[in-house]
Backbone as ProteinMPNN parsed JSONL, in Angstrom:
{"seq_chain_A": "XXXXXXXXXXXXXXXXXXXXXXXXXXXXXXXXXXXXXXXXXXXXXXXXXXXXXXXXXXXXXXXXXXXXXXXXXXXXXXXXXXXXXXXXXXXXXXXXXXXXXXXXXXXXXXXXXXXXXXXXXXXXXXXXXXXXXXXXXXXXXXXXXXXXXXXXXXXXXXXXXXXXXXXXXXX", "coords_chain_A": {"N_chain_A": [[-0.693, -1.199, 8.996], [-4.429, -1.872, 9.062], [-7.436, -1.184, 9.033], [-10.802, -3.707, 9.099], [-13.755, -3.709, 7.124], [-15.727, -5.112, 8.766], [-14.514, -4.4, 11.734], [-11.608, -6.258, 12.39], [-8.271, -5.748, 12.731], [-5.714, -5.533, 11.414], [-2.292, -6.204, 10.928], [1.042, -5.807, 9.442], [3.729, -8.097, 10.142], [6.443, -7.204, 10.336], [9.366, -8.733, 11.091], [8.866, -11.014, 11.239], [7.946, -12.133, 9.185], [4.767, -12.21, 8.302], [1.139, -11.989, 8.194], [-0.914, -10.711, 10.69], [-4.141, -11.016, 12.13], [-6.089, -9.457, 14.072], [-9.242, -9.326, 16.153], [-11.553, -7.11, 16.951], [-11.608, -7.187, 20.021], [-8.842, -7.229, 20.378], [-7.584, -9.954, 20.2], [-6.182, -12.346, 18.787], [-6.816, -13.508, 15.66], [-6.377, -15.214, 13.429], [-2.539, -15.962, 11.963], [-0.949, -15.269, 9.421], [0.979, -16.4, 6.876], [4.675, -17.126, 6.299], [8.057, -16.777, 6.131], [9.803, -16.576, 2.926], [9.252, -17.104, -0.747], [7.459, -17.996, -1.919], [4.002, -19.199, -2.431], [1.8, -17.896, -0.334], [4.189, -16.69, 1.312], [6.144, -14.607, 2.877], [8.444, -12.166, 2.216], [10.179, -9.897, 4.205], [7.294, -7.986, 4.383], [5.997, -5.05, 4.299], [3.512, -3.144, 4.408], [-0.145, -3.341, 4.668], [-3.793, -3.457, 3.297], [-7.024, -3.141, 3.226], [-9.579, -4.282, 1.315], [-13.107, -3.524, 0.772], [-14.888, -5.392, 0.04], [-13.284, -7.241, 1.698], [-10.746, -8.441, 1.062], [-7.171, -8.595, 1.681], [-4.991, -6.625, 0.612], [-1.308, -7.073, 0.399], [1.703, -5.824, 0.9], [4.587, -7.074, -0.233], [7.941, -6.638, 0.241], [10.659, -7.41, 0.247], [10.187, -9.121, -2.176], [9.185, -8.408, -4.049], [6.79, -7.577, -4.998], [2.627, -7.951, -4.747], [0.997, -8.942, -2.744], [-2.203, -10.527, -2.678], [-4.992, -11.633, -0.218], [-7.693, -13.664, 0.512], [-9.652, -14.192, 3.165], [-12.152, -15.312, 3.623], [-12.863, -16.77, 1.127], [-10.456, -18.337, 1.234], [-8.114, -17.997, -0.516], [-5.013, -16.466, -2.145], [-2.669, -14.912, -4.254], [-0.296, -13.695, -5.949], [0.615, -10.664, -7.143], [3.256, -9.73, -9.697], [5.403, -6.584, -9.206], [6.968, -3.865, -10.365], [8.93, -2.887, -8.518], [9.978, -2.764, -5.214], [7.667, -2.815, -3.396], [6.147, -0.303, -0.467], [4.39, 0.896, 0.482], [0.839, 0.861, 0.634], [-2.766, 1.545, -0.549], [-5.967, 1.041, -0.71], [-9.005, 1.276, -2.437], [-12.862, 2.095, -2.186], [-13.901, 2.09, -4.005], [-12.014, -0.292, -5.571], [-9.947, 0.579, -6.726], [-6.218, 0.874, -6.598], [-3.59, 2.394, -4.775], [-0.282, 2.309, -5.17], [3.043, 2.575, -3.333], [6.246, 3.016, -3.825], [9.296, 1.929, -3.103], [11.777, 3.19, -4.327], [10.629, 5.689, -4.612], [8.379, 6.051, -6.291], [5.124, 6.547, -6.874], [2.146, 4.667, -8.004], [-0.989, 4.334, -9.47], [-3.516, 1.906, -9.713], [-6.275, 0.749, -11.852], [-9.203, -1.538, -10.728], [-8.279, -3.691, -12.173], [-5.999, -4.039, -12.69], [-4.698, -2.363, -14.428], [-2.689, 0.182, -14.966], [-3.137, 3.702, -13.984], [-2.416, 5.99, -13.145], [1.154, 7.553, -12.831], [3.67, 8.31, -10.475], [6.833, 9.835, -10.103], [10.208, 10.499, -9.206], [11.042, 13.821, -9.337], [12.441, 17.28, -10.47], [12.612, 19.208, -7.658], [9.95, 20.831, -6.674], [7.735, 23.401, -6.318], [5.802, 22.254, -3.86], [7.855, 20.377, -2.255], [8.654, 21.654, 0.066], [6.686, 21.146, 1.487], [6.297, 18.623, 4.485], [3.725, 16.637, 3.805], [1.232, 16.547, 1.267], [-1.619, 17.037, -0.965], [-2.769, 15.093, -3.51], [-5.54, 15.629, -5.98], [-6.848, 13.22, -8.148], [-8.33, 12.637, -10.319], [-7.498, 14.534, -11.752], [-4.522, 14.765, -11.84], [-2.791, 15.682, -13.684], [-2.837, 18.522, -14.054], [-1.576, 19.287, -11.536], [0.923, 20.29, -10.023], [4.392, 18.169, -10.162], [5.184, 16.155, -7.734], [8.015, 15.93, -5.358], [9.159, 12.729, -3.408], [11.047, 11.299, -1.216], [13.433, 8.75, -1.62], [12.885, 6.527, -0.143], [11.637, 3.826, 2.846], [9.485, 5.457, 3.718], [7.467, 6.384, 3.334], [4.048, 7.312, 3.658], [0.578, 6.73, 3.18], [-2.924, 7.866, 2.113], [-5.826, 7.076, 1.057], [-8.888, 9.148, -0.308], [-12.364, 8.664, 0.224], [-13.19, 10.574, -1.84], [-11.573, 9.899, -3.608], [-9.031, 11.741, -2.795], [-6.07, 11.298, -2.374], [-3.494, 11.259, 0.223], [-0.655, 12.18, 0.535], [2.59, 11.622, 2.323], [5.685, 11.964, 3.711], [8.896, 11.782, 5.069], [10.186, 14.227, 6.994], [12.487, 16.291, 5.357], [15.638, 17.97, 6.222]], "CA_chain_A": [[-1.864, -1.824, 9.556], [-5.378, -1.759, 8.369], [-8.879, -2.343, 9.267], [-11.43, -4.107, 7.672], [-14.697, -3.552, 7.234], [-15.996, -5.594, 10.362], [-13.856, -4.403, 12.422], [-10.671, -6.472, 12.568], [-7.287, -4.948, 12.384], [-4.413, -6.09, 9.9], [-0.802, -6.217, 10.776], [2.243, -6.524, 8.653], [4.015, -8.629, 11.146], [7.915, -7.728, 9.429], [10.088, -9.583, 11.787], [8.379, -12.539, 11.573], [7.236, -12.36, 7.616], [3.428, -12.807, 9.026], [0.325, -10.869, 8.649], [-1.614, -11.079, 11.96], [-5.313, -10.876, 12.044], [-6.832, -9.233, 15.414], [-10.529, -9.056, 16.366], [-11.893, -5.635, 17.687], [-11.256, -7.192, 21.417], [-7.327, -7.465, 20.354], [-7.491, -10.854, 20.052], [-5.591, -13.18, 17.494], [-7.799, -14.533, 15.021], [-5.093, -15.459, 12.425], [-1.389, -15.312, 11.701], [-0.746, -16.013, 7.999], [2.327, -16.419, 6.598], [6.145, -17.366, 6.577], [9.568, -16.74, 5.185], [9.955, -17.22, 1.295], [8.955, -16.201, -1.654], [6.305, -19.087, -2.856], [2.761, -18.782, -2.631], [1.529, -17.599, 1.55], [5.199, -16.697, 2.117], [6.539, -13.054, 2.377], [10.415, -11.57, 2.833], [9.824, -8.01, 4.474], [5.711, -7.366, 4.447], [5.703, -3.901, 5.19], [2.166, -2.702, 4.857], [-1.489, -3.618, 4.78], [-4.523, -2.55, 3.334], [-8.186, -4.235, 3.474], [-10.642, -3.476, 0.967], [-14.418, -3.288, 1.634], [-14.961, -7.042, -0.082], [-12.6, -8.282, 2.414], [-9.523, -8.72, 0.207], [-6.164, -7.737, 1.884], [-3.114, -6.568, 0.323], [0.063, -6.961, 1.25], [3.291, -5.104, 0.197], [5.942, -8.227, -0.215], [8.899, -5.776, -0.065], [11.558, -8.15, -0.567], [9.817, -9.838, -3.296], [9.055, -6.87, -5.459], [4.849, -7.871, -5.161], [1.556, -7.899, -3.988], [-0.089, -10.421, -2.499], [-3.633, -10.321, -2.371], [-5.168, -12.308, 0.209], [-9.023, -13.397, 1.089], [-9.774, -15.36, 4.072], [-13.302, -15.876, 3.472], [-12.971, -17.784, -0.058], [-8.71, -19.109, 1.414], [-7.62, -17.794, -1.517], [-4.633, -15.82, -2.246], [-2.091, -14.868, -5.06], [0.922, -12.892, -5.944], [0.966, -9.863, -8.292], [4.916, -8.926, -9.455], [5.818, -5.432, -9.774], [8.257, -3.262, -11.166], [9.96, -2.501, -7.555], [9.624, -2.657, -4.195], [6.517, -2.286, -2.4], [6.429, 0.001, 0.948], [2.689, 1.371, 1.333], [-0.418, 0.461, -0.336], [-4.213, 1.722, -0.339], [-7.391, 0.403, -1.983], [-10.431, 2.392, -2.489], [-13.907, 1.919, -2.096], [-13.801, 1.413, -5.676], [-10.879, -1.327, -5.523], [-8.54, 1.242, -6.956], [-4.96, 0.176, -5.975], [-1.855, 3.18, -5.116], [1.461, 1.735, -4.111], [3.94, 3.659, -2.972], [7.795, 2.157, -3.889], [11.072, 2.372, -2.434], [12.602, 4.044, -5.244], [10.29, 7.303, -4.573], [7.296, 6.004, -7.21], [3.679, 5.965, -6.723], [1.357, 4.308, -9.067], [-2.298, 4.218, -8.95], [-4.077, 1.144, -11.022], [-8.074, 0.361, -11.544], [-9.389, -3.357, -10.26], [-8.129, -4.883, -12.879], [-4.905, -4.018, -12.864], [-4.042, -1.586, -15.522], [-1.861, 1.751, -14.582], [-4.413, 4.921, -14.618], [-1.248, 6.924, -13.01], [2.344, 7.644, -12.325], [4.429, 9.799, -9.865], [8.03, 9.859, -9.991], [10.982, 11.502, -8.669], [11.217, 14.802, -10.291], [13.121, 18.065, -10.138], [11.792, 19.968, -6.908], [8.59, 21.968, -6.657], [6.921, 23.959, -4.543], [5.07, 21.19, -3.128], [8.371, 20.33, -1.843], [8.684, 22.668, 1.235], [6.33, 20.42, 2.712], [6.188, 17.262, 4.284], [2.794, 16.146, 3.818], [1.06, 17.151, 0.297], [-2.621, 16.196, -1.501], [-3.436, 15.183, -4.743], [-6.686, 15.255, -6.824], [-6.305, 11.972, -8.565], [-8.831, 12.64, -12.04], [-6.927, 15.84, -12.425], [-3.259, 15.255, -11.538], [-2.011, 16.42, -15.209], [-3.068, 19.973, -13.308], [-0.629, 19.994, -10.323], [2.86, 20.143, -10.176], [4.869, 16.907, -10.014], [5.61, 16.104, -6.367], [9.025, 14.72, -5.361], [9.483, 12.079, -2.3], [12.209, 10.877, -0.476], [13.673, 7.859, -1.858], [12.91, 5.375, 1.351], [10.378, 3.373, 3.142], [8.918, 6.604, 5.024], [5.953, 7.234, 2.65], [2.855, 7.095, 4.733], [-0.272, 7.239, 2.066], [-4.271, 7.676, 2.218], [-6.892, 7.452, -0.025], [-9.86, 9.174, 0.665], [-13.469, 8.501, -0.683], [-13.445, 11.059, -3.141], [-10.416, 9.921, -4.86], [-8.254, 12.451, -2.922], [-4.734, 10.999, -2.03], [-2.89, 11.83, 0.735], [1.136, 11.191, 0.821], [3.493, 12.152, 3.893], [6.802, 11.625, 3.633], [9.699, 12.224, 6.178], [10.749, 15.721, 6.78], [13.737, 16.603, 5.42], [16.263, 18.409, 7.032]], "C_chain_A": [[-3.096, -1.267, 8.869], [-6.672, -2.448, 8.896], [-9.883, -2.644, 8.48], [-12.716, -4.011, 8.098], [-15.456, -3.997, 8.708], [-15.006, -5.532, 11.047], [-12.086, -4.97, 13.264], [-9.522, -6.036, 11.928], [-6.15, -6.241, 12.025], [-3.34, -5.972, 10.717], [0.282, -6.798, 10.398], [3.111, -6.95, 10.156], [5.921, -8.495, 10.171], [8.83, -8.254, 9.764], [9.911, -11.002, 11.184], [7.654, -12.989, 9.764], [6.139, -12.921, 7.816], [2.412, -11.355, 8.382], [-0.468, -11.488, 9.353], [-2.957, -10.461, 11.604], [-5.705, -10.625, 13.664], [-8.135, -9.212, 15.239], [-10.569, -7.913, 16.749], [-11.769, -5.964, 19.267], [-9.458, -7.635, 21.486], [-7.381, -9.034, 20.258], [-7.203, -11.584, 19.013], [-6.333, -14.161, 16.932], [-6.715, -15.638, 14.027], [-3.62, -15.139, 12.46], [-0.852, -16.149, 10.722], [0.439, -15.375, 7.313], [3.577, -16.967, 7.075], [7.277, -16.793, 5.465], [9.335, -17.236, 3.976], [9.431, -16.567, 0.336], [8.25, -16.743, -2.543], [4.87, -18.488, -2.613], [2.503, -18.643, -0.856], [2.836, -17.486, 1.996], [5.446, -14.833, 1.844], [8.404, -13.164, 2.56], [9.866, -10.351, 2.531], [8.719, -7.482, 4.008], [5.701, -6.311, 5.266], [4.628, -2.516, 5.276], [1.389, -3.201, 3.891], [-2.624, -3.097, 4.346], [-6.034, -3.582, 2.852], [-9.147, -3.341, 2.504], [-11.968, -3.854, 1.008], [-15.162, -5.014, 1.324], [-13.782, -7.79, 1.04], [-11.464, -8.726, 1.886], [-8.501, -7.818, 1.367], [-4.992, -7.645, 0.951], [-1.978, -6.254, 0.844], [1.343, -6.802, 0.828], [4.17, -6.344, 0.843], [7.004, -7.432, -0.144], [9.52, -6.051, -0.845], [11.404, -8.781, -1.498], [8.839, -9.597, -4.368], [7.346, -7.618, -5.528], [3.836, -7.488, -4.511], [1.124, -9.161, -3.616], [-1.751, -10.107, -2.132], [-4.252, -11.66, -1.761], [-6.784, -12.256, 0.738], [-8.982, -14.566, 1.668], [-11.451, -16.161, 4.003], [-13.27, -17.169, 2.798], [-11.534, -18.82, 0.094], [-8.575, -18.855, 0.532], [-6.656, -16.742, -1.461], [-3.527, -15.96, -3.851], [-1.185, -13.844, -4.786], [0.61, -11.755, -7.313], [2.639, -9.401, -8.362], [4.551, -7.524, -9.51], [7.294, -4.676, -9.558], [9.748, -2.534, -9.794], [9.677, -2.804, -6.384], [8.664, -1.894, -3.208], [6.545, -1.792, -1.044], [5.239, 0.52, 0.739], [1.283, 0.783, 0.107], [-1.582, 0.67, 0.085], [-5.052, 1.26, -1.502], [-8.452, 1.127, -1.799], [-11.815, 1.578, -2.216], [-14.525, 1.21, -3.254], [-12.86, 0.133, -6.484], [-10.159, -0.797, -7.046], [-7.422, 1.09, -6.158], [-4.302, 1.828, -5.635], [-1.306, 2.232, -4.347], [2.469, 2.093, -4.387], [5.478, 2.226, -2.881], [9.004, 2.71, -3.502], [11.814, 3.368, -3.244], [12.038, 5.975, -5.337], [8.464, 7.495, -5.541], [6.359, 5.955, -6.263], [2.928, 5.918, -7.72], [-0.149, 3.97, -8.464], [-2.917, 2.819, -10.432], [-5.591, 1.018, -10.84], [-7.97, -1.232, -10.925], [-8.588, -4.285, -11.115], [-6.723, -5.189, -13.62], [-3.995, -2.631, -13.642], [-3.76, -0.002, -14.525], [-2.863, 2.885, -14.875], [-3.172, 6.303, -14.285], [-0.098, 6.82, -12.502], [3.014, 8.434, -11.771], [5.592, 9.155, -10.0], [8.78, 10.706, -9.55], [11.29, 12.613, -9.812], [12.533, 16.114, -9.683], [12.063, 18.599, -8.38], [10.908, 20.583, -6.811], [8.092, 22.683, -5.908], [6.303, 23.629, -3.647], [6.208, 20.832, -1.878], [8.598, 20.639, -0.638], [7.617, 22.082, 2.351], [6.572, 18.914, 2.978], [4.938, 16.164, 3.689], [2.332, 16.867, 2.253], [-0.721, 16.418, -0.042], [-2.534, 16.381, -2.977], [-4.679, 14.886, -5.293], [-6.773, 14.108, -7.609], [-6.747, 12.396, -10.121], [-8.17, 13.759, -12.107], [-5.384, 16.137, -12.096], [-2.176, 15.786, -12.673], [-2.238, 17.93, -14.571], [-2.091, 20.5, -12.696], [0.805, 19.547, -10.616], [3.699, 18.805, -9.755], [5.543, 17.046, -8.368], [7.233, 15.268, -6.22], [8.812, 14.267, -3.937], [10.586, 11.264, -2.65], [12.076, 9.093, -0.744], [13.813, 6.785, -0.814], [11.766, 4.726, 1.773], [9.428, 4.066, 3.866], [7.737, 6.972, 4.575], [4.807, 6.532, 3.04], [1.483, 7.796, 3.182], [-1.787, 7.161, 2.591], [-5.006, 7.873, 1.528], [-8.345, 7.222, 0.375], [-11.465, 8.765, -0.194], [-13.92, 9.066, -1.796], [-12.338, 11.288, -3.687], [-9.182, 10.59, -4.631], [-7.076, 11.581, -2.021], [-3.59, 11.705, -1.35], [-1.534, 11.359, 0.879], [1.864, 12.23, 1.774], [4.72, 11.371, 3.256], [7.72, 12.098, 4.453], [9.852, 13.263, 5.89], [11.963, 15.981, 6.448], [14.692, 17.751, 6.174], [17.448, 19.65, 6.146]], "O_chain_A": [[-2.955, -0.286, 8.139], [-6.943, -3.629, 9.115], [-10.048, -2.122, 7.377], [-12.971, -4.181, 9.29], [-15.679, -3.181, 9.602], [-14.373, -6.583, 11.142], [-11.523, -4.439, 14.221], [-9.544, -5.89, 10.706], [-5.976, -7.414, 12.354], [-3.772, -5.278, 11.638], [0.639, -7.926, 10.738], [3.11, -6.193, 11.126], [6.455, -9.423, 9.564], [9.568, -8.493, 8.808], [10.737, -11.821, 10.783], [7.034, -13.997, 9.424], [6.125, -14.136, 7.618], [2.765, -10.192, 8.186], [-0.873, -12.607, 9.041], [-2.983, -9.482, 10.858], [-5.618, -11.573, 14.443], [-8.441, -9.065, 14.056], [-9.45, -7.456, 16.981], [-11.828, -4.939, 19.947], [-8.931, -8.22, 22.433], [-6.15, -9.018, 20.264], [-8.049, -11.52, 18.122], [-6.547, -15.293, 17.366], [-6.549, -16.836, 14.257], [-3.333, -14.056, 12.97], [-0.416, -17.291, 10.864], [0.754, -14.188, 7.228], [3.62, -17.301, 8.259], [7.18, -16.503, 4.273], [8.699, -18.284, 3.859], [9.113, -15.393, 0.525], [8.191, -16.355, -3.709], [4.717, -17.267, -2.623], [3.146, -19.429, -0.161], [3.031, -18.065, 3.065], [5.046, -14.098, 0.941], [9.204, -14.026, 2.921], [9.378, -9.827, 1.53], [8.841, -6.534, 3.233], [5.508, -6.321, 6.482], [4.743, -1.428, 5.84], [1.711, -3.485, 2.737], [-2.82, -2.03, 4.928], [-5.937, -4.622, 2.199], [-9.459, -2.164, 2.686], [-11.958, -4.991, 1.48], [-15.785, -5.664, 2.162], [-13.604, -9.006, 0.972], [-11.118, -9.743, 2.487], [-8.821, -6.729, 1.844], [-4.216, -8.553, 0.653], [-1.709, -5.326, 1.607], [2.004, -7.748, 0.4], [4.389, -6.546, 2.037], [7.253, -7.595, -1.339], [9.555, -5.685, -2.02], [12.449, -9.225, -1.975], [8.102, -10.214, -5.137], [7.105, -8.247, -6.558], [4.014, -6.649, -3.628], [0.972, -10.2, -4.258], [-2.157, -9.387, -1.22], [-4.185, -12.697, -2.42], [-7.243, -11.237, 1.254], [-8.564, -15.635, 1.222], [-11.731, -17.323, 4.296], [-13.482, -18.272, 3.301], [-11.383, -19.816, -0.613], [-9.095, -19.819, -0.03], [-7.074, -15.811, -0.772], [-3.597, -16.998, -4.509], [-1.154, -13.191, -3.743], [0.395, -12.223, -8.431], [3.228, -8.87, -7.421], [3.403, -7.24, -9.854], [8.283, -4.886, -8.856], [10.853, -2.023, -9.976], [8.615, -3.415, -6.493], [8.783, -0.869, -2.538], [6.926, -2.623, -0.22], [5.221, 0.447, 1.968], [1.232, 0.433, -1.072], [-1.826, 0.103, 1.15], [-4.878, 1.155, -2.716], [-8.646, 1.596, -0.677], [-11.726, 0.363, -2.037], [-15.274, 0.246, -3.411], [-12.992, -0.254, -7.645], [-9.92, -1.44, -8.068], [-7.607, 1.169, -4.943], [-4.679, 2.597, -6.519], [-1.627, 1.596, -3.343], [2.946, 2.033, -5.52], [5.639, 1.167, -2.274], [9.491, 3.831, -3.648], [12.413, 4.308, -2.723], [12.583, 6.984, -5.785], [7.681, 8.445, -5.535], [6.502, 5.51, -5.125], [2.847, 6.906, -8.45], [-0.421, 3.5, -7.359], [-2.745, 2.876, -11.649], [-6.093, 1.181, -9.728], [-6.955, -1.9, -10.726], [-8.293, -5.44, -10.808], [-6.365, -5.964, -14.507], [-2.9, -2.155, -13.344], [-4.461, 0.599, -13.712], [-3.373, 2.957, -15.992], [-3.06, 7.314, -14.978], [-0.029, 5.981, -11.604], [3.165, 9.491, -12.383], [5.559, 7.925, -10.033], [8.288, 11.822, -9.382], [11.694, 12.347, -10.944], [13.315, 15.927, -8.75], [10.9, 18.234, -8.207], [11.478, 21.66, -6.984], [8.062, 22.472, -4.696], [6.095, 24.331, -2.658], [5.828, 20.906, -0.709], [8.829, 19.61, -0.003], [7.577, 22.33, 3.556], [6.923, 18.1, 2.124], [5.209, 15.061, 3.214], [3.067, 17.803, 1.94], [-1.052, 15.399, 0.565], [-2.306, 17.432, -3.577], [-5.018, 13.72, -5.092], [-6.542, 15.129, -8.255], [-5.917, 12.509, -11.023], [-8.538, 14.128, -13.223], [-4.923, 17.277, -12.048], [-1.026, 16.184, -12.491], [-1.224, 18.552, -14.886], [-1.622, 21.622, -12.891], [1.434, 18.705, -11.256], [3.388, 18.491, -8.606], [6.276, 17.961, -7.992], [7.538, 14.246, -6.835], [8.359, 15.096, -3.148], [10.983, 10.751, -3.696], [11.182, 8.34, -0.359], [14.889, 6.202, -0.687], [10.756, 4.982, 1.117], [8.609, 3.485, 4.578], [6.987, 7.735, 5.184], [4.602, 5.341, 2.803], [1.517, 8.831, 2.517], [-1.959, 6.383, 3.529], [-5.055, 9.042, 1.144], [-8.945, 6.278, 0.89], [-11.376, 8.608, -1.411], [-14.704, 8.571, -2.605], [-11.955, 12.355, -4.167], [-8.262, 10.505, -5.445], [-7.411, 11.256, -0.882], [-2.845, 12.503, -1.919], [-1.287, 10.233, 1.311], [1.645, 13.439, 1.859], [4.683, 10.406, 2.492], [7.361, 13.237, 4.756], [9.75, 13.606, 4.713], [12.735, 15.901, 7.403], [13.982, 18.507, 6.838], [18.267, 20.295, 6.799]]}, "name": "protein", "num_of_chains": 1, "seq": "XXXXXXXXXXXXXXXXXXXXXXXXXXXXXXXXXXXXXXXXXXXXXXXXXXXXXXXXXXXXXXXXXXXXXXXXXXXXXXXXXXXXXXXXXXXXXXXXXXXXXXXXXXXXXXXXXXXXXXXXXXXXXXXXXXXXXXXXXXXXXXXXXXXXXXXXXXXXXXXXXXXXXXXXXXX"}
């Protein structure tokens, strides 16, 4: 889920392959989407993220994309990518991360292009926790983080670029 600048809150609706639009009095402004994998359809939308123009994106799971959706202008589209989408934040700056099933997170500028890559690595000392931050202009610095290959990665990106990822606790 996700809110947007004026106040209305986002939800990936994943049952129902929907994202729901509330007002700030809970109230259903919208519910956009269906089943499929054409243009306004999802299979398994499982998170949301609104950036300050009013654009949402929306992790397609099942259909390895993005969708970027604006209700103002009715316009939306599909970006592919290279795996399955489970979290996604946009910046202030309409910097993208999205966090993938396989354990990746990639960060891109507006306009698409890759600025960084995490992957599953050997272990680190980062490891030992669940929760971790990274500096974003300086992650050639810190030690390669690993996460848990699943849909559990909870992400935030904060105004000055710093990126927060959670991931289940292991055991």
């Amino acid at each position: 889920m996700s809110v947007s600048p004026d106040g209305d809150l986002y939800i990936t609706d994943t049952g129902n392959n929907r994202l729901i639009q509330l007002n700030s009095a809970g109230i259903v402004k919208e519910k956009y989407g269906t089943f499929g994998s054409g243009s306004r359809e999802f299979n398994d939308p499982v998170a949301c993220s609104v950036a300050l123009t009013g654009r949402i994106l929306v992790c397609d799971r099942k259909n390895s994309r993005l969708h970027s959706i604006s209700f103002q202008t009715d316009r939306a589209n599909s970006i592919p990518l290279p795996a399955e989408p489970v979290a996604v934040q946009v910046s202030s700056r309409e910097t993208i991360v999205i966090a993938f099933a396989d354990g990746t997170i990639r960060h891109f500028d507006g306009t698409g292009r890759e600025l960084y890559k995490w992957s599953l690595m050997q272990p680190s000392v980062l490891d030992q926790f669940s929760g971790l931050s990274i500096t974003l202009p300086n992650i050639q610095t810190h030690s390669s983080p690993k996460f848990n290959e699943d849909a559990s990665i909870r992400m935030a990106l904060a105004e000055n670029s710093m990126l927060y990822v959670s991931d289940r606790i292991r055991n």
